[in-house]
N, C-alpha and C positions, 0 to 999 in steps of 0.2 A: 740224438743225431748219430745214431749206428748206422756203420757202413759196417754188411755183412757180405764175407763172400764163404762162398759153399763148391766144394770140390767134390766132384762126385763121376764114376766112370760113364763112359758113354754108351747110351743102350740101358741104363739104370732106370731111370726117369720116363714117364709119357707125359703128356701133357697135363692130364689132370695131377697126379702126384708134385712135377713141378710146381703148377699153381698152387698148390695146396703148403707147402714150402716155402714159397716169395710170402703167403698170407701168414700162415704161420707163425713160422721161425721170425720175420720180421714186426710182429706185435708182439709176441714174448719176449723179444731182446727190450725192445722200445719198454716192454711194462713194466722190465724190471728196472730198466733205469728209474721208472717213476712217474714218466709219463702216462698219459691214457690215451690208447690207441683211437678209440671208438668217439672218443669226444673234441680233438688237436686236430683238424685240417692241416694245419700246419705241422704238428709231429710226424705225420706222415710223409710230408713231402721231404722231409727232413732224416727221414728211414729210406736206405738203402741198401736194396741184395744184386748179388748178380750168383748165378748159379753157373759156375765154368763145366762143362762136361768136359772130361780129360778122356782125350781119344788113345786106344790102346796103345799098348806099347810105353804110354809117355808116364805110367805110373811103376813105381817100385815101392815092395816092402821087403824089406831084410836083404836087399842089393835084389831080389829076385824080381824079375820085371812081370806084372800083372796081366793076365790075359782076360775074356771074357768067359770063360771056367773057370776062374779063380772068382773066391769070397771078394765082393764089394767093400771096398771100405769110404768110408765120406770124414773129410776133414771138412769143418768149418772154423774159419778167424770171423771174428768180430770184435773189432774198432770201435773205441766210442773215444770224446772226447775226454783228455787228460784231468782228471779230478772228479770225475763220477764218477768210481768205483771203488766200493771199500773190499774186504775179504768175503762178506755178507753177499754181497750185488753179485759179484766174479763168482762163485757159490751157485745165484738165482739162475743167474744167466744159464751158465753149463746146465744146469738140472733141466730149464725151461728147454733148450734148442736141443740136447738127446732126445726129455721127453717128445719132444716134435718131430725128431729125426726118428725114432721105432716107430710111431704113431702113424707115419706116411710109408715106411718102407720095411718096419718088422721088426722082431723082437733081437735077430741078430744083431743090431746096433746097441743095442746095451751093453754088450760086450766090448768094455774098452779099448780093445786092443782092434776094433770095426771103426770106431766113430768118435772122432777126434774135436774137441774145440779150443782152439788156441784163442784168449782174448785178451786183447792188449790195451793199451790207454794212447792216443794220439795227439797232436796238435793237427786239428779240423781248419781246414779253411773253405771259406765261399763269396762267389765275388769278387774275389781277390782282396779278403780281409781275413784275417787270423779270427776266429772264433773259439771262445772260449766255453770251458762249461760255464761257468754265472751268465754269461751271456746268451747260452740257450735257456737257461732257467728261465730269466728275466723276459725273452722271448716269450714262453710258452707261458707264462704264469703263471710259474711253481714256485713254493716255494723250494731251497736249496735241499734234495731228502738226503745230505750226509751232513746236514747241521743238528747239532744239536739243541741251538740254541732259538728261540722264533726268531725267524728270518722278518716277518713284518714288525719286531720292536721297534721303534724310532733310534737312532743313537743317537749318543748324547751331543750337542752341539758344541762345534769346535772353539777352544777359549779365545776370545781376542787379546792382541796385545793392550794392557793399558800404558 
């Protein structure tokens, strides 16, 4: 369940690059959490980007405010729900959404100091009910992939009082 948004200046982007970005960057996030994009109906509907184009003027690096002669740069956040991500994941993720971010707009995004991913852990809600990670797991029928332990063992059954 990533919510990704992507910051990018305006006039960066055409149409096909954007689309290629929404497809993307949002099955690489989704993969690395664990999911499979290609096979989850429902993983997908459950993946969300929005791509903000920042109209000039409204960007700054270094206090100096960006024009459209200056170097582009593209921050992306992506959100996932609080308890699926270890140091490994946070790791996948950034590696997966650069390599997608050069892939669609050039090799100067490689360049850390061009192309930013902030990702953070949330509490998700939908419906107006709190959604946790187990609870996406168990949705999509996964098992848990930061357990260690098999998720499908039985546990052991609770004692009764005699």
């Amino acid at each position: 369940m990533p919510f990704i948004e992507m910051y990018v200046p305006e006039g960066v982007l055409d149409d096909k690059t954007r689309r290629t970005l929404h497809n993307n960057v949002s099955r690489q996030v989704l993969e690395a959490e664990g999911a499979s994009y290609d096979q989850s109906p429902l993983a997908q509907a459950l993946t969300w980007m929005l791509i903000h184009e920042v109209p000039e003027g409204s960007w700054s690096v270094g206090s100096q405010v960006q024009s459209r002669g200056d170097e582009p740069r593209i921050l992306t956040r992506v959100s996932v729900p609080h308890g699926s991500l270890n140091d490994e994941r946070r790791a996948d993720i950034a590696m997966r959404v650069n390599r997608e971010v050069v892939k669609a707009l050039g090799d100067q995004f490689s360049d850390p100091t061009k192309s930013f991913c902030l990702i953070s852990e949330q509490t998700f809600s939908g419906g107006g009910m709190v959604v946790s990670f187990p609870d996406l797991v168990q949705w999509l029928g996964l098992p848990h992939p930061l357990d260690r332990h098999d998720p499908a063992a039985p546990s052991a059954p609770a004692a009764s009082p005699s």
